[in-house]
C-alpha positions in Angstrom: -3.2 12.1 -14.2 -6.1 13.2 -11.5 -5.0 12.0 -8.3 -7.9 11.8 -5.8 -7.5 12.8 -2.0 -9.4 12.0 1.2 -9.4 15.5 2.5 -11.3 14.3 5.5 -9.1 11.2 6.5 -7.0 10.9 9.5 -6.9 12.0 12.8 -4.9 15.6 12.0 -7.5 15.6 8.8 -8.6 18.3 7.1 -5.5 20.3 8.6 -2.8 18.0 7.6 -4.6 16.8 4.3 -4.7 20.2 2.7 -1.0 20.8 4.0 0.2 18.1 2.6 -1.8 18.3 -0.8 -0.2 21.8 -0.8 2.9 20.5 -0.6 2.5 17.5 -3.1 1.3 20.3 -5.5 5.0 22.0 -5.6 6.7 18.6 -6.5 3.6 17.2 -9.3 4.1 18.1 -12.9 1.5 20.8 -14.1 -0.3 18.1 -16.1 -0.7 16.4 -12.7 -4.1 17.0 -10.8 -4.9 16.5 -7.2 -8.8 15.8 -6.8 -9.8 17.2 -3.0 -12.5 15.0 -1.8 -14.2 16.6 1.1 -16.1 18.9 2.8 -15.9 21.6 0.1 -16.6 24.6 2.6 -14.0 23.8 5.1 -11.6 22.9 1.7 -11.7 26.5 0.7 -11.2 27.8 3.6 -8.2 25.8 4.5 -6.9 26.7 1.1 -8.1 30.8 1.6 -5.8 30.3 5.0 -3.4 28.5 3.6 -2.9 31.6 0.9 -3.6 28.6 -2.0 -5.5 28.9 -5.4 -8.2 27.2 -5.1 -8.0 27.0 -8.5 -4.9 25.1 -8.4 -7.3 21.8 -7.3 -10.6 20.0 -8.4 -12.7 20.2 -5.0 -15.1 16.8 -5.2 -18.0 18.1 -2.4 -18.2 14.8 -0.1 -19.8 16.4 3.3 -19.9 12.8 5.1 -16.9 11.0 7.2 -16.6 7.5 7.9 -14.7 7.2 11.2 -12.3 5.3 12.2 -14.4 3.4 14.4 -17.3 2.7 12.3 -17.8 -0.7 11.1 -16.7 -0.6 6.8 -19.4 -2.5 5.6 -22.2 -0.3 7.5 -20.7 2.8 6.4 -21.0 2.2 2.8 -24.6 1.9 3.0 -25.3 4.7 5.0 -22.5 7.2 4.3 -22.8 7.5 0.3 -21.5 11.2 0.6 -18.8 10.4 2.8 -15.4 10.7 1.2 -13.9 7.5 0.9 -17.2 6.3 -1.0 -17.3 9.4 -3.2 -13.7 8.7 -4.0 -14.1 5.1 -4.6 -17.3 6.0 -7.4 -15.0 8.5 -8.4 -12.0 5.5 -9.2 -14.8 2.9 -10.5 -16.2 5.5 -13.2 -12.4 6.6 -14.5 -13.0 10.3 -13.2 -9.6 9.4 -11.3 -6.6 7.3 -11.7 -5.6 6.8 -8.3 -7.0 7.1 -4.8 -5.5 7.7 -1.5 -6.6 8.1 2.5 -5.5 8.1 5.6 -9.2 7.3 6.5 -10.6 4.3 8.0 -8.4 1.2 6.4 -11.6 -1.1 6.9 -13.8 0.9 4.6 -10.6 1.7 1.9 -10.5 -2.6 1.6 -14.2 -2.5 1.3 -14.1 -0.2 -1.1 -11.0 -1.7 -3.2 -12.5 -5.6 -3.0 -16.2 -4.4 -3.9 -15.5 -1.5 -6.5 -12.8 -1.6 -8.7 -12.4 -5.5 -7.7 -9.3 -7.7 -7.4 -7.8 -8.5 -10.2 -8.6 -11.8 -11.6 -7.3 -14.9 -10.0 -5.8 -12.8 -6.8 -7.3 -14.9 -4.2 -6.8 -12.2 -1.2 -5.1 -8.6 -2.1 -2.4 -7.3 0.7 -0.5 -3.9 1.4 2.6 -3.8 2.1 5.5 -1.7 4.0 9.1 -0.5 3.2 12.3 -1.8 4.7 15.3 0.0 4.5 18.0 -2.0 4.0 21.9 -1.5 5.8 23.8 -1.2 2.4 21.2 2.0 1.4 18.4 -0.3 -0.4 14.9 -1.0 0.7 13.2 -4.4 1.0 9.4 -4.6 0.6 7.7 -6.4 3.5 4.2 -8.3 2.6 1.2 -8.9 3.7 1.6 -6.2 6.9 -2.1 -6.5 8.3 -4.7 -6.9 5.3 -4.7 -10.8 5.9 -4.5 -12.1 9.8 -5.4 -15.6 8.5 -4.6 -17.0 5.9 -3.6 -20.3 3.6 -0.7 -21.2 1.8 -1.9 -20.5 -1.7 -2.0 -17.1 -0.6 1.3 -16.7 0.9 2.4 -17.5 -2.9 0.6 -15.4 -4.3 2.1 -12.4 -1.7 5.3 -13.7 -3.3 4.6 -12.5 -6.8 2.3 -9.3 -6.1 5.5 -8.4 -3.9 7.9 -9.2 -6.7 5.4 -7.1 -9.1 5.7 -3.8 -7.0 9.6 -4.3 -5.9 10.2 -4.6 -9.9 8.6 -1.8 -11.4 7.9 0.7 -8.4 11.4 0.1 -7.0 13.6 -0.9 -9.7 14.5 -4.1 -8.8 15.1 -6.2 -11.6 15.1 -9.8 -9.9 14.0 -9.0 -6.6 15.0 -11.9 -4.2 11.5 -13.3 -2.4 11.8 -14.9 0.9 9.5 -16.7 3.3 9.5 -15.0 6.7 9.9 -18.4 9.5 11.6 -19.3 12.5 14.6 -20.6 10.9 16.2 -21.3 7.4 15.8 -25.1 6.8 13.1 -26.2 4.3 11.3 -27.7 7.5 11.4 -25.3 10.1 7.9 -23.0 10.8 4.3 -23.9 11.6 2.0 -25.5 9.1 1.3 -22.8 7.4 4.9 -21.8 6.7 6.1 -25.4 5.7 3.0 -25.9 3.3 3.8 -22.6 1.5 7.1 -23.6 1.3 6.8 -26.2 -1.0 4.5 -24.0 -2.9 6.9 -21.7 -3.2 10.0 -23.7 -3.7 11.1 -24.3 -7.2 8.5 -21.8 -8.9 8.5 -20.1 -12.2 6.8 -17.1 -11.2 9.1 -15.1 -9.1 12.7 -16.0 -7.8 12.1 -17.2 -4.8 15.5 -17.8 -2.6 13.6 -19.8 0.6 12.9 -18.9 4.6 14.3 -16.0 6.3 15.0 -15.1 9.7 13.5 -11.6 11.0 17.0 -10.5 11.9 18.0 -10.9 8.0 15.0 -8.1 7.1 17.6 -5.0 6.3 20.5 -7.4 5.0 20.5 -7.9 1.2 20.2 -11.7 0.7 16.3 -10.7 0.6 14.5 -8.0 -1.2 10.5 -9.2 -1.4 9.8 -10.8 2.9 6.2 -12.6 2.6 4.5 -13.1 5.7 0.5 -13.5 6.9 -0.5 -10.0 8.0 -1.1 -10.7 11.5 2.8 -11.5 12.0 3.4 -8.5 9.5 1.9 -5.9 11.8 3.5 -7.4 14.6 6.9 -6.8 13.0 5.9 -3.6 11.2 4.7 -2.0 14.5 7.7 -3.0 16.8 9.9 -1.0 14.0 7.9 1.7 14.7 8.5 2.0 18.5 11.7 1.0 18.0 12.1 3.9 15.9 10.3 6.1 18.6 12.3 4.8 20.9 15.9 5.5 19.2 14.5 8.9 18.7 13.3 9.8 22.3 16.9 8.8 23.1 18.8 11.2 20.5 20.0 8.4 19.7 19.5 8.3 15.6 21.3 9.0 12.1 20.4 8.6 8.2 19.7 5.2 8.4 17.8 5.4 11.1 15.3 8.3 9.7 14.4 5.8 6.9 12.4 3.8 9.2 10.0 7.4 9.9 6.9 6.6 8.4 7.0 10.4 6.9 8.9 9.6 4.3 6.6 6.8 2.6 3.3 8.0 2.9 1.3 5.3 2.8 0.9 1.7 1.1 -0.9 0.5 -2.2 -3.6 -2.3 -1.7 -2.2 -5.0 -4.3 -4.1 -7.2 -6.5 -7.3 -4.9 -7.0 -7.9 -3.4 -10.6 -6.8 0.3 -9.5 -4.2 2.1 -7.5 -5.3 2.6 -4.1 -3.6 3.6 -1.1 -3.6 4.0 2.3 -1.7 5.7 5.0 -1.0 6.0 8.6 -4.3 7.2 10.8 -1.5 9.3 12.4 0.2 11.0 8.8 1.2 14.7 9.2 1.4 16.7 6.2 4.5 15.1 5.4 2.9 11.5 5.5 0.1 13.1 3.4 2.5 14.4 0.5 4.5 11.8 0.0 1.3 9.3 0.2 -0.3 11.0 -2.8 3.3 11.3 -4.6 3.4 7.6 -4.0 0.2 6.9 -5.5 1.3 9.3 -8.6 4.7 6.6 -8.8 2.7 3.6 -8.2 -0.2 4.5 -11.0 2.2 5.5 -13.4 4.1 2.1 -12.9 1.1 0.7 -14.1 1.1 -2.1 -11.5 -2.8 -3.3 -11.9 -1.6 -4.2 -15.7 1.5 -5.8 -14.7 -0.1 -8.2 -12.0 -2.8 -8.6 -14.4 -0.7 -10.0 -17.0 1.2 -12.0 -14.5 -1.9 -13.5 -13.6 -2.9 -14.3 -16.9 0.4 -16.3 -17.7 -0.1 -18.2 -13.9 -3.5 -19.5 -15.4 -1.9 -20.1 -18.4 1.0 -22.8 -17.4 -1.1 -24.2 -14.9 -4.7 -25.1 -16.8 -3.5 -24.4 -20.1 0.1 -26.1 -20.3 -0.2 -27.5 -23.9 -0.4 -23.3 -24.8 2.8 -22.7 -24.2 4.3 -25.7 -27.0 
């Protein structure tokens, strides 16, 4: 497997890139190679520092960065040598099987949407986050900021790409789907909520148990949460300062370290045609290593082909229902 690596994205980047691909390089198998997509001058020497083979990596030369403040679209035409386009033509012409940066997240969508593409029939791809759950599980939240508005038909769909990666990323071999709302009765939420709902209720594409209550995230009735990704940032970033919070006050323990960031990396975009992911502007080399670990488990999972396929069979029973006799 080559797994491609924004060298240049993130706001510790290069420093914390090349640590972190150092330290991802210790835990790959030696079939496994990390593709360093970056300046490839200050590469080497951050390797030669870092008393690394360079030899040990594939250095992709990519002198141009897109930052974090540049508008996505703009910087696609004008940046073709920055990394997070050479690593995108990299992923389109199979010279990679999986991509990863803690870059600018505007320019990783653009690049996922209008390179490899979504996946057929996916209406609006999403990313997701992990939630650690009280009995030592983790629930999958979804959509946590690709999507700010959305439609119901969408929300469904969140349902069964969520189901998808809880299955065969996380082992979960029914994974429980619920609608985030305000309350658990069929008729509680706003429009949007109630009208995926009734999408959502009774389906044959995922096992969908109803609406659930933000204070039932880290219990076990619910393993898959789908939300719009305006209210999943929300409720992704107060876990976050929460988590600062507990921390800053010594006040912390196992369970509590599972909601550090660190420890996952970063997120796949889900419904495109390739594994793609991206992390935290903020990663440190422990972010970085386990973000490009992640995208080793997530492309070897094979999660493009699964959605793919489940796509396939939505079509099927819905245009096509006289196939399945």
């Amino acid at each position: 497997m080559n797994i491609g690596f924004d060298v240049m994205g993130g706001d510790y980047a290069p420093q914390a890139s090349i640590a972190g691909a150092i330290l991802a390089r210790q835990e790959l198998p030696g079939s496994d190679r990390i593709v360093l997509i970056g300046d490839e001058r200050i590469i080497l020497d951050r390797l030669r520092e870092a008393g690394q083979d360079a030899s040990l990596f594939d250095i992709v030369h990519a002198p141009e960065v897109i930052g974090m403040g540049e508008s996505p679209t703009k910087a696609f035409a004008k940046k073709p040598q920055s990394s997070i386009v050479t690593g995108f033509s990299l992923l389109k012409s199979n010279r990679i099987d999986a991509f990863s940066s803690a870059g600018n997240t505007g320019a990783m969508l653009v690049g996922s949407i209008y390179s490899v593409n979504a996946v057929r029939g996916i209406i609006r791809p999403a990313t997701t986050s992990i939630i650690p759950k009280e009995n030592g599980g983790v629930g999958v939240l979804i959509d946590v900021g690709t999507n700010p508005d959305t439609k119901p038909d969408v929300l469904y769909q969140f349902g069964l790409l969520g189901s998808i990666y809880a299955r065969y990323v996380h082992g979960m071999e029914q994974p429980k789907v619920g609608l985030l709302n305000i309350g658990q009765e069929a008729d509680k939420g706003n429009l949007l909520t109630q009208a995926a709902y009734r999408l959502m209720k009774d389906n044959n594409d995922y096992h969908f148990i109803g609406n659930v209550e933000s204070r039932e995230l880290f219990k076990d009735r619910v393993d898959v949460v789908v939300c719009d990704g305006f209210t999943g940032n929300i409720v992704l970033k107060n876990l976050e300062s929460v988590y600062r919070l507990l921390v800053k006050r010594g006040l912390t323990d196992e369970f509590i370290e599972r909601f550090n960031y660190e420890q996952y990396g970063g997120t796949p975009i889900l419904g495109i045609n390739s594994t793609v992911l991206i992390g935290h502007g903020i990663s440190n080399d422990i972010a970085m290593k386990n973000m490009i670990l992640h995208s080793a488990e997530v492309h070897k999972a094979g999660i493009a082909g699964h959605i793919g396929s489940a796509m396939d069979q939505y079509a099927r029973e819905r245009y096509f229902p006289a196939d399945k006799e």
